[in-house]
VOGU-3710 file (C-alpha; in Angstrom, 3 decimals, decimal comma):
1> xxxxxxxxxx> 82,613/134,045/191,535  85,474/136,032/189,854  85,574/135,492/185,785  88,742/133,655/185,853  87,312/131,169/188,830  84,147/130,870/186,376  86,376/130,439/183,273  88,836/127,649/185,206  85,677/126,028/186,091  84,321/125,561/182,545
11> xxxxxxxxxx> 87,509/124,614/181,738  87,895/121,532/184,247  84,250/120,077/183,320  84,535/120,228/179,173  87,660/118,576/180,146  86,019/116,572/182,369  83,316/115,504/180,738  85,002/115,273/176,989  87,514/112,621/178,404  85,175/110,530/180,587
21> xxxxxxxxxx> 82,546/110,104/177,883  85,416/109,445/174,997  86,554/106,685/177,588  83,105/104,723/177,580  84,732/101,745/175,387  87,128/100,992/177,575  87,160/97,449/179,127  87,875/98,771/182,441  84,702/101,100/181,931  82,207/98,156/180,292
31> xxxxxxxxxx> 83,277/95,503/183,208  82,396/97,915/185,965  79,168/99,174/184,511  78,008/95,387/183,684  78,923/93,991/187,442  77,229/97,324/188,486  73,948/96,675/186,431  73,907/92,535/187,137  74,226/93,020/190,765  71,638/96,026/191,063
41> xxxxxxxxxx> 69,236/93,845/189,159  70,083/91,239/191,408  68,823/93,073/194,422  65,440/94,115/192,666  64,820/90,839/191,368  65,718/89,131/195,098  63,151/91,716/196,845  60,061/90,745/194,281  61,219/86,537/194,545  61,611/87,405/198,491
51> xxxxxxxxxx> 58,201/88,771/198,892  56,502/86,485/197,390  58,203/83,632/198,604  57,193/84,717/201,982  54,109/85,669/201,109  53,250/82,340/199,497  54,522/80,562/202,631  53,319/82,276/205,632  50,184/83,552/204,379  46,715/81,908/203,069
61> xxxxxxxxxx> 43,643/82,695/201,435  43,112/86,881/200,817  46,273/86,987/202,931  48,387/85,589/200,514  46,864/87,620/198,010  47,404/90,701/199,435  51,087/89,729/200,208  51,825/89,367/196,730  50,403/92,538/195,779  52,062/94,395/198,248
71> xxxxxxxxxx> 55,918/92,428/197,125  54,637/93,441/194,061  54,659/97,244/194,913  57,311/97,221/197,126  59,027/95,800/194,166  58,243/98,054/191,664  58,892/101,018/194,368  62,630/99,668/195,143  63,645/99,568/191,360  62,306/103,112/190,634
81> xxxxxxxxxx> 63,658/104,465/193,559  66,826/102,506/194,854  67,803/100,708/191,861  70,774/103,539/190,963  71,447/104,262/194,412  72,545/100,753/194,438  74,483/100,835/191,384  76,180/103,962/192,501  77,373/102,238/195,771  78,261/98,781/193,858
91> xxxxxxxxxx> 80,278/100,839/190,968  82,003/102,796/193,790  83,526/99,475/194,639  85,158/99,333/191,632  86,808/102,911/192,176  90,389/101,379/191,543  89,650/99,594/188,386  88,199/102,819/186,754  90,426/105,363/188,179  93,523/103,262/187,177
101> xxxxxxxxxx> 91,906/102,983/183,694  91,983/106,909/183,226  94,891/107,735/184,758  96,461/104,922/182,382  95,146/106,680/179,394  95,660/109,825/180,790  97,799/110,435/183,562  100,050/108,122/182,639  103,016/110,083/184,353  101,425/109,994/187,722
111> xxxxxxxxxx> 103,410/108,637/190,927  101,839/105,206/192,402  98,517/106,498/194,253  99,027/106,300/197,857  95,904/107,595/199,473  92,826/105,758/201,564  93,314/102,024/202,317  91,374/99,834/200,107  88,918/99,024/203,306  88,104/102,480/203,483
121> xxxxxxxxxx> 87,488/103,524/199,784  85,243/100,410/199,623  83,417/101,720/202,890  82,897/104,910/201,164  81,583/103,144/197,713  78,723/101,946/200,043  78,583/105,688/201,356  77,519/107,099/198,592  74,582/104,382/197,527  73,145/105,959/201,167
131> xxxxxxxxxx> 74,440/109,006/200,338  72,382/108,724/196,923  69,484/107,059/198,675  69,057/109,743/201,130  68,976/112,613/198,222  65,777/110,263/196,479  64,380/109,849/199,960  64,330/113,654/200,744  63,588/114,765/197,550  60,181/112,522/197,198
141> xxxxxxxxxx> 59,382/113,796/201,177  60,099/117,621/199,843  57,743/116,735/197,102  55,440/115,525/199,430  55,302/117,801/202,106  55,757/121,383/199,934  54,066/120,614/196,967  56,200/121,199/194,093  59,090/121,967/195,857  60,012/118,128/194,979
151> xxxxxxxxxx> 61,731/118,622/191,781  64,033/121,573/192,743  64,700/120,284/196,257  65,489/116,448/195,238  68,040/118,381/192,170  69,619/120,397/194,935  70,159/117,333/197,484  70,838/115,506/194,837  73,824/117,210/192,815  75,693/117,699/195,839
161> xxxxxxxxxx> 75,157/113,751/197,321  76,097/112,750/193,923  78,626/114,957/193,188  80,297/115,372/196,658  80,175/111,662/196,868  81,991/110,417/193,560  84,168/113,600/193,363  85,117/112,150/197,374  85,605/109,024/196,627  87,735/108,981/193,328
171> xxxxxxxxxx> 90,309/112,100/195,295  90,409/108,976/198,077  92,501/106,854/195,936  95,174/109,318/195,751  94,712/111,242/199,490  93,662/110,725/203,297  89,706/111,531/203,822  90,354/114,990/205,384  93,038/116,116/201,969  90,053/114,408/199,685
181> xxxxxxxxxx> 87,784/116,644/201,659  89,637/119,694/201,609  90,042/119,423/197,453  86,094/118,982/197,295  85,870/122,334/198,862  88,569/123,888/196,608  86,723/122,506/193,677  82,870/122,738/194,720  81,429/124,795/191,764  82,598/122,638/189,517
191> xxxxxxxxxx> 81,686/119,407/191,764  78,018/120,408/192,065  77,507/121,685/188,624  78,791/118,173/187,332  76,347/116,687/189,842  73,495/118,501/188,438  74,337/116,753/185,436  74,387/113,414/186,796  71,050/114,364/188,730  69,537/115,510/184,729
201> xxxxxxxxxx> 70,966/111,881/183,232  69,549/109,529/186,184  66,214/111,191/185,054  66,473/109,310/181,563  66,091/105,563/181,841  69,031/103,347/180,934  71,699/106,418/180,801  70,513/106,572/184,139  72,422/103,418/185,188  76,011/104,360/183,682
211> xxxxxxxxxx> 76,086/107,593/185,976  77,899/105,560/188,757  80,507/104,726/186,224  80,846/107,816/183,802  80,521/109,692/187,197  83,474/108,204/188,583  85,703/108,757/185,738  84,616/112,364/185,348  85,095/113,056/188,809  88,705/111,495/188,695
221> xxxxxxxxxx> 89,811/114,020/186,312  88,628/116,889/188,622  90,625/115,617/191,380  93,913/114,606/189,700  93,846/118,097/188,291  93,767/119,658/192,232  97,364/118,939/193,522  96,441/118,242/196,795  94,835/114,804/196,145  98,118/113,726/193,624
//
């Protein structure tokens, strides 16, 4: 990568980065991340009160026992593992609320956006949960199968599922799929780097959770800057 490419890169993630964390306060930024959290939480708390409903009513004796136990795990294994994958793909449905909050503060110069129909930047908010999901997924199988490849492999899958997928869907709201596409592959160094971030913070419990959100409004900034998507 030539100097000025690696220079123009730094530049666009301080920038990045600076102005999506300084925007944390916003209301636009708190509503999304609480609907995000509530809703996640929602899902883990249905799973455990699902299993053990059913395992309360169809089962008896040692049966029922063991039913709990395993709603229990299963539990306890979708909230460690699925819990932000299914904030990332709830908070990508609120893609418009936070990208119009930045490019308010912002952008504030910026034509109306005229890019993916609402249907189809929703569609992709879902995308990216599986998109997330499948990064976890592979990266506990790597772990798995090569031992201590895990960690390495689940940080590479994972920075560009993450990345590619908020830096995708935030260049949707301004641009078709296939222009939102093309400016991910004009800016991939800086996409993936910024996704290795996000990959380090959904390590650390509770920042974990705003990476949806933060991620969003970083990633919005990276492709307002690329012309293309504007």
């Amino acid at each position: 990568m030539p100097s000025t490419t690696r220079l123009r890169t730094a530049r666009l993630l301080a920038r990045a980065i600076a102005r999506g964390l300084a925007q944390t306060p916003d209301p636009a930024f708190r509503a999304a991340l609480g609907w995000s959290l509530l809703l996640a939480a929602a899902g883990v708390i249905g799973c455990f009160a699902g299993g053990f409903w059913l395992a309360g009513h169809y089962l008896r004796g040692w049966w029922a026992s063991a039913g709990w136990l395993a709603s229990a795990v299963g539990g306890a294994l979708f909230a460690f593992y699925l819990y932000v994958p299914v904030a990332a793909g709830i908070a990508g449905l609120f893609t418009e609320r936070i990208a119009a909050a930045v490019e308010r503060r912002y952008y504030p110069d910026l034509p109306p956006a005229r890019g993916a129909s609402l249907a189809a930047q929703a569609w992709d908010g879902l995308a990216l949960g599986g998109l997330v999901l499948l990064a976890s997924l592979a990266g506990l199988l790597g772990g798995l199968v090569l031992p201590g490849a895990g960690v390495p492999l689940g940080w590479a899958i994972g920075a560009w599922a993450i990345g590619r997928g908020l830096f995708v869907t935030a260049a949707m709201r301004r641009a078709p799929r296939a222009a939102a596409l093309a400016a991910y592959r004009a800016r991939r160094p800086a996409v993936l780097l910024l996704g290795a971030g996000f990959v380090a913070a959904s390590m650390l419990p509770l920042l974990n959770l705003a990476v949806p959100v933060l991620g969003l409004a970083m990633m919005a900034h990276l492709a307002i800057d690329d012309p293309r998507p504007g």
